[in-house]
C-alpha positions as CSV (number, residue, x, y, z in Angstrom):
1,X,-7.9,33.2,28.6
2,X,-11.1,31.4,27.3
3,X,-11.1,28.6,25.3
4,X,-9.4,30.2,21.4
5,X,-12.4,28.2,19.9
6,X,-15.2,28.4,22.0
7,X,-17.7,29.6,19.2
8,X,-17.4,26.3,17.6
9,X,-15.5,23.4,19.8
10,X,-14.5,20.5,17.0
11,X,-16.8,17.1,16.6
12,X,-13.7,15.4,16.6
13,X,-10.1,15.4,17.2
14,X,-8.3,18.5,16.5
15,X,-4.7,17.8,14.8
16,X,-3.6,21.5,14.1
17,X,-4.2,24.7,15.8
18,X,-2.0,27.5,14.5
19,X,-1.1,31.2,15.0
20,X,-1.8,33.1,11.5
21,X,2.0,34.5,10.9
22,X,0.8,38.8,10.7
23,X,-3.0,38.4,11.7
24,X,-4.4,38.2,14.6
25,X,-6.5,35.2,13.8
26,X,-6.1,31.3,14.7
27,X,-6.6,28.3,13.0
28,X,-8.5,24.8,14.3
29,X,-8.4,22.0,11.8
30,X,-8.9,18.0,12.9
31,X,-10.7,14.9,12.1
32,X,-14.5,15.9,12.2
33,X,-13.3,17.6,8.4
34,X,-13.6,21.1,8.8
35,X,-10.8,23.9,9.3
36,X,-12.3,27.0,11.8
37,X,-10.8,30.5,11.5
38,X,-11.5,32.7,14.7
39,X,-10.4,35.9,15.5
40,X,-8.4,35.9,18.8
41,X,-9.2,39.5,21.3
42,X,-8.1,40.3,24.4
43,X,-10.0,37.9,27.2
44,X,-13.3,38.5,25.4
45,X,-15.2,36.3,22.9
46,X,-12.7,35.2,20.1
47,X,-15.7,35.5,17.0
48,X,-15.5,32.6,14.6
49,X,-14.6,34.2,10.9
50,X,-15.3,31.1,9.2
51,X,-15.1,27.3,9.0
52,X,-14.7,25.2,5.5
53,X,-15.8,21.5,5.4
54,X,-13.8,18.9,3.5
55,X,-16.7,16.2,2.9
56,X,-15.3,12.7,3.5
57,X,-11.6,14.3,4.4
58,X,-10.4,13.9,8.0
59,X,-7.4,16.3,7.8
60,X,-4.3,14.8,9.4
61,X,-2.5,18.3,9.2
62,X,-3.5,21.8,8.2
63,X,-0.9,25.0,7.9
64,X,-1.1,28.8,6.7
65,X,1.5,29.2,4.2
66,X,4.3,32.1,4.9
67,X,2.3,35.2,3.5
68,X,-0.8,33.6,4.9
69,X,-3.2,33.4,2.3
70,X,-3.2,30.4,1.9
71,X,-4.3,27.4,4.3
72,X,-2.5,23.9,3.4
73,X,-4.7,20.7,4.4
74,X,-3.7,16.8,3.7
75,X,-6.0,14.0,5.0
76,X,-5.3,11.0,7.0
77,X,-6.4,8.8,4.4
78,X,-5.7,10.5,0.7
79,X,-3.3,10.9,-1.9
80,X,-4.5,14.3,-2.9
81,X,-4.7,17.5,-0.3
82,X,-5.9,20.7,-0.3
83,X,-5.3,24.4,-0.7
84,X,-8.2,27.2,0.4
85,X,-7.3,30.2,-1.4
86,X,-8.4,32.7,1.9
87,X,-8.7,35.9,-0.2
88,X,-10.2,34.4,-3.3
89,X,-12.3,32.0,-0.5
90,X,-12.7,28.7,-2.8
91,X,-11.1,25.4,-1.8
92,X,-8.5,24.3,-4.2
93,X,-8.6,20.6,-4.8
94,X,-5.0,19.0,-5.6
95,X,-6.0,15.5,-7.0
96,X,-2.8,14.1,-8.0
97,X,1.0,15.4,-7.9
98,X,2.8,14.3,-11.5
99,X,5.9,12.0,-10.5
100,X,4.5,11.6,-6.7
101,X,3.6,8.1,-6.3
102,X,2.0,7.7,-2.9
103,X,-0.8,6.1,-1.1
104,X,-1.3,8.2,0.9
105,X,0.2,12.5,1.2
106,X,-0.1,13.1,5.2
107,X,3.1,15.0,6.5
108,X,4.3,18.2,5.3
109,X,6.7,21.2,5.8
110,X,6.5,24.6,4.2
111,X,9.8,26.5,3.6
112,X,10.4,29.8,6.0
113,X,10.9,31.9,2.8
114,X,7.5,30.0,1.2
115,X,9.1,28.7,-2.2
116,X,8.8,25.1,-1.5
117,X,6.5,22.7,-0.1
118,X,8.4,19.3,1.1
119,X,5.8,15.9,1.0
120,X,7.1,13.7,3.5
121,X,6.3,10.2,1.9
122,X,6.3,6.6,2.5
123,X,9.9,4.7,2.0
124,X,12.3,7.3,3.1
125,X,10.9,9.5,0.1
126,X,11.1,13.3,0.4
127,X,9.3,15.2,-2.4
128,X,10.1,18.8,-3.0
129,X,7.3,21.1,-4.7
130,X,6.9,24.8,-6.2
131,X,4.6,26.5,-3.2
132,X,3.5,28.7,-6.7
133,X,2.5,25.8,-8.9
134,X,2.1,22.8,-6.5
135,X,4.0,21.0,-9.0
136,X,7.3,18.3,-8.4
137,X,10.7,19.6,-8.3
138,X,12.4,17.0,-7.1
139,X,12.5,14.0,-5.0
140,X,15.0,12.9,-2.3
141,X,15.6,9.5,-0.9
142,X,16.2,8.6,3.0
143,X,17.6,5.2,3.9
144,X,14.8,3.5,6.0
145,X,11.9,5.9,6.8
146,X,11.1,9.5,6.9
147,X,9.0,10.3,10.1
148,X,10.1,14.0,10.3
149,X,11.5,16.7,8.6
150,X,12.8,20.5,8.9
151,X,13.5,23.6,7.0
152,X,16.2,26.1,8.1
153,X,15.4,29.5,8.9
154,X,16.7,30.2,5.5
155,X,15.2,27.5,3.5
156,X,18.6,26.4,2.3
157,X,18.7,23.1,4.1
158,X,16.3,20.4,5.3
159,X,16.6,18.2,8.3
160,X,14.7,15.1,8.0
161,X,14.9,12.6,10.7
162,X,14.5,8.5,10.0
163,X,12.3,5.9,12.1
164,X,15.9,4.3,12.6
165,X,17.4,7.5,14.1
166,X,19.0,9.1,11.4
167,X,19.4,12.7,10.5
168,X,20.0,13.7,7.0
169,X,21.3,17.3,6.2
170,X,19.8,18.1,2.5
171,X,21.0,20.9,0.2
172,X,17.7,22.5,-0.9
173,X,18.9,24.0,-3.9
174,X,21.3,20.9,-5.4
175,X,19.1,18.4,-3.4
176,X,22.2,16.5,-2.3
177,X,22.9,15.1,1.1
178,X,25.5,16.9,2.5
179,X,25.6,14.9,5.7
180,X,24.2,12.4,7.9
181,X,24.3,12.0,11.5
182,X,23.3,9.7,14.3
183,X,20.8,10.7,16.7
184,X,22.3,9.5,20.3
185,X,20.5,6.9,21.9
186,X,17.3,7.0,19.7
187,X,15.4,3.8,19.0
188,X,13.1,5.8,16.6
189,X,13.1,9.0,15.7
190,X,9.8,10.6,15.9
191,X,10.4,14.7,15.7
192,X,12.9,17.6,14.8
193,X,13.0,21.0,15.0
194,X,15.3,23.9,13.7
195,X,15.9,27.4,16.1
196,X,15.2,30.5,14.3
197,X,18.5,31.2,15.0
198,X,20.0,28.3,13.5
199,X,22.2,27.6,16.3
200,X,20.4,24.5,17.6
201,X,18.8,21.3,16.4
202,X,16.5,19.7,19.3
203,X,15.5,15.7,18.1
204,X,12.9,14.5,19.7
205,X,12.6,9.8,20.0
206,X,9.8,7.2,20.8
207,X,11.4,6.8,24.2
208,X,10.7,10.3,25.2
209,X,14.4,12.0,25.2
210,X,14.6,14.9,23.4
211,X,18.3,15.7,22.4
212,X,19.6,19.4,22.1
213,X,22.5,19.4,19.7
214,X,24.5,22.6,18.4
215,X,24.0,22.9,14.2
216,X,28.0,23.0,14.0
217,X,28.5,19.8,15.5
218,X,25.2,18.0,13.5
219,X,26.8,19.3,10.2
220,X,30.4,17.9,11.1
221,X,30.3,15.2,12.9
222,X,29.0,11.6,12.3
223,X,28.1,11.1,16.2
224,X,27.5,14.8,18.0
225,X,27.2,14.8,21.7
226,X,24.2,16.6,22.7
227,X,24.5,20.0,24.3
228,X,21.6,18.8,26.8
229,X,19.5,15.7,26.6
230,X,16.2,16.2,28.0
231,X,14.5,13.5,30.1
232,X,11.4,15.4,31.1
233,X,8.5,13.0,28.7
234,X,7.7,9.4,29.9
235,X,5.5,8.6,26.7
236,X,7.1,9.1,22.8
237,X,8.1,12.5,22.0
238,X,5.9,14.1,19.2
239,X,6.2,17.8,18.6
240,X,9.0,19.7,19.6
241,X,9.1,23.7,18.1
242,X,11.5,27.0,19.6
243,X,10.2,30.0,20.2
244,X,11.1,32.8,17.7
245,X,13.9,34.0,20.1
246,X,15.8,30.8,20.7
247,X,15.5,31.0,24.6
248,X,12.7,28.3,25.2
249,X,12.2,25.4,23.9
250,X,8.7,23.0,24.2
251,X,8.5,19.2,23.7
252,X,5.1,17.4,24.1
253,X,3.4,14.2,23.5
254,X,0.9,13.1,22.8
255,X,0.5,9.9,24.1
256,X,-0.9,11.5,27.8
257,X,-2.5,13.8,28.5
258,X,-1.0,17.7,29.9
259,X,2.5,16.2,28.3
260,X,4.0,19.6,27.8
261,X,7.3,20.8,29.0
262,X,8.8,24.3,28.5
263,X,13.0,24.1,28.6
């Protein structure tokens, strides 16, 4: 296939490139401040719909929300992000989230069923928003610090995953902790990913071992054994995602380059 972005390569590093979730379009978005929609066909060109520029806002990360109207963007170095409103086409500036109290807004996840927004923040805080209104619902704490976090397929509990190695199992709609587990062997817990399915829990560490663990044993027991402990990255695992039928699963880094390993 040719290059998905060929009509207009980035200026700088890209940081997101995602599949819109019922068109046939993909997204580029990275640090030279723009966010490129092109329209992906069958081995021929792939025609750049648009591109929007944030002036003065290297994105860290960009997503489509559920329904896909709307693209999500936070910047590397802001406390404010923003929403592009695809069918209305205007950029949406969010300046300031009332009761979030952050330097700076980089990492996010977006609920499967697209009611909530969750702001990973600095010092272990998690803060839950309305996807509608953008506005605070409630925050959760992490001991240590939040590096990653994940929704369940149906949006009823989060996963977020501490420097130290920590899981905590969150109640979406109480906001409790319902459990906490230890991630085996990790020195620093870096990313974490739910199956569609919700039958495993992969957990991927700075040392490169990405742990498999079954979601019975991660919401029982204090110390699960992992189904499989994968050994495959040399450099800090930092993106690990299943595919929508629960059969592969890809762990990549990207500390080197062509670190990319289908299980």
């Amino acid at each position: 296939c040719l290059p998905a972005n060929q009509e207009r390569f980035a200026n700088g590093k890209l940081v997101t490139v995602q599949f819109h979730p019922s068109a046939q379009v993909v997204m580029t978005a990275g640090h030279d401040r723009s966010v490129s929609l092109f329209q992906v066909k069958n081995f021929s060109l792939n025609p750049r719909i648009q591109s929007i520029y944030l002036e003065s806002f290297p994105i860290y990360k960009a997503h489509f929300s559920v329904d896909g109207e709307q693209v999500i963007a936070t910047g590397t170095h802001h406390s404010m992000f923003f929403v592009y409103d695809m069918m209305a086409g205007r950029i949406i500036p969010i300046p300031k989230v009332r009761g979030v109290e952050e330097k700076f807004l980089r990492n996010f996840e977006l609920s499967p069923d697209g009611s909530f927004m969750l702001l990973i923040g600095n010092s272990g805080y998690l803060h839950l928003l309305s996807m509608k209104t953008k506005e605070l619902i409630s925050t959760m704490k992490v001991n240590g610090r939040c590096t990653a976090s994940a929704f369940t397929p149906d949006s009823s509990k989060i996963y977020s995953y501490s420097k130290e190695g920590e899981v905590f199992i969150w109640d979406v709609r109480s906001r409790k902790s319902l459990h906490k587990f230890e991630d085996e062997g990790s020195l620093e817990g870096k990313c974490i990913a739910v199956s569609k399915n919700n039958q495993y829990v992969a957990c991927g560490s700075s040392s490169g071992v990405v742990n498999l663990y079954t979601t019975d044993a991660c919401l029982k027991e204090n110390h699960p054994k992992p189904v499989k402990a994968i050994m495959n990255l040399v450099t800090s695992a930092t993106c690990v995602t299943f595919n929508p039928t629960t059969e592969i699963l890809a762990l990549a880094s990207r500390d080197t380059d062509e670190a990319v390993k289908l299980v």
